[in-house]
N, C-alpha and C positions, 0 to 999 in steps of 0.2 A: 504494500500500500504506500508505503511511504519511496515518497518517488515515482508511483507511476503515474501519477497525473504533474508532473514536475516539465516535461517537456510543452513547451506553447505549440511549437509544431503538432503535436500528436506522441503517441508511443513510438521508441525507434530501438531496434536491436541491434548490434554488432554482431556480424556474423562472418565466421572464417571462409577462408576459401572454398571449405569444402560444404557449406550452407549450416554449421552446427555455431550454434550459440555461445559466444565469447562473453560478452556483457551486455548489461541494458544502459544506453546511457542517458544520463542524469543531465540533462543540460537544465540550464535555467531552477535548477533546482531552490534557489536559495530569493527565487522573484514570486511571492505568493499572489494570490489573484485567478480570476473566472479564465477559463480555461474551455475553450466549445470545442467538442471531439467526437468520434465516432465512439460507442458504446452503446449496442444492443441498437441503439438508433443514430442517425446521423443526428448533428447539432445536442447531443447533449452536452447539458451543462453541468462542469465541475469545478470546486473549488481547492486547488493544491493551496497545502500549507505545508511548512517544515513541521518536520517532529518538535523541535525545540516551541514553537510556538502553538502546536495544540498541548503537549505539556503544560506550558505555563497557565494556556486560557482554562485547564480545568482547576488547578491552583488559583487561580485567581476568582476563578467558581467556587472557592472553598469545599471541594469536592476532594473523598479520600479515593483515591483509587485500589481498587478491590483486586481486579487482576486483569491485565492486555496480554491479547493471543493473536498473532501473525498466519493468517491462514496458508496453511501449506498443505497441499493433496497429501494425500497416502500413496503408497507406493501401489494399492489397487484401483484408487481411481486413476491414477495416469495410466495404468494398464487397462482400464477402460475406454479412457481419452486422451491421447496424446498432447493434445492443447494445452494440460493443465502442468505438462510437464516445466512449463515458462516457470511458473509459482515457486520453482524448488530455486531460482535466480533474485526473485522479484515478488513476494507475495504482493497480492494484490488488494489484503483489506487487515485493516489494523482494527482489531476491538477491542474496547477497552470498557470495563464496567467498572461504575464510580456509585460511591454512596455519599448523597448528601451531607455534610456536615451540619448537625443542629446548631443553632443559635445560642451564642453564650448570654 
């Protein structure tokens, strides 16, 4: 997740000579802002942010954070789908579940 809506062009991957996947790169990574891309549809809209700056805005939400998990396939779903093999480079969705801080 973090980084894949980083590029303003679009997702872009490096790929060796021989078409296998080197890296994903990161360009513009550090310019957060609306972001219009293909995803399930053309012209969706996304908003990249750095990790450092969705960290701080739940700290500043006075939010504890409980626990974040980086989705990455199983070694059976990409034997299912090869598409999802990307994820094991680049996961694609960062969650993270936060509890409220009560009121002092």
């Amino acid at each position: 997740m973090l980084g894949a809506t980083a590029p303003i062009a679009g997702a872009s991957w490096l790929r060796g000579s021989e078409g296998n996947i080197l890296h994903y790169n990161l360009t513009d990574y550090a310019q957060n802002g609306k972001r219009s891309t293909r995803w399930i549809v053309d012209g969706a809209e996304k908003y990249h942010r750095t990790f450092s700056e969705i960290i701080n805005a739940l700290v500043e939400a006075s939010v504890t954070i409980e626990k974040m998990l980086e989705t990455i396939p199983t070694k059976e779903t990409i034997k299912h789908d090869k598409s999802w093999e990307t994820d094991l480079y680049k996961p694609n969705f960062l969650l993270i579940k936060v509890l409220k801080c009560k009121e002092l």
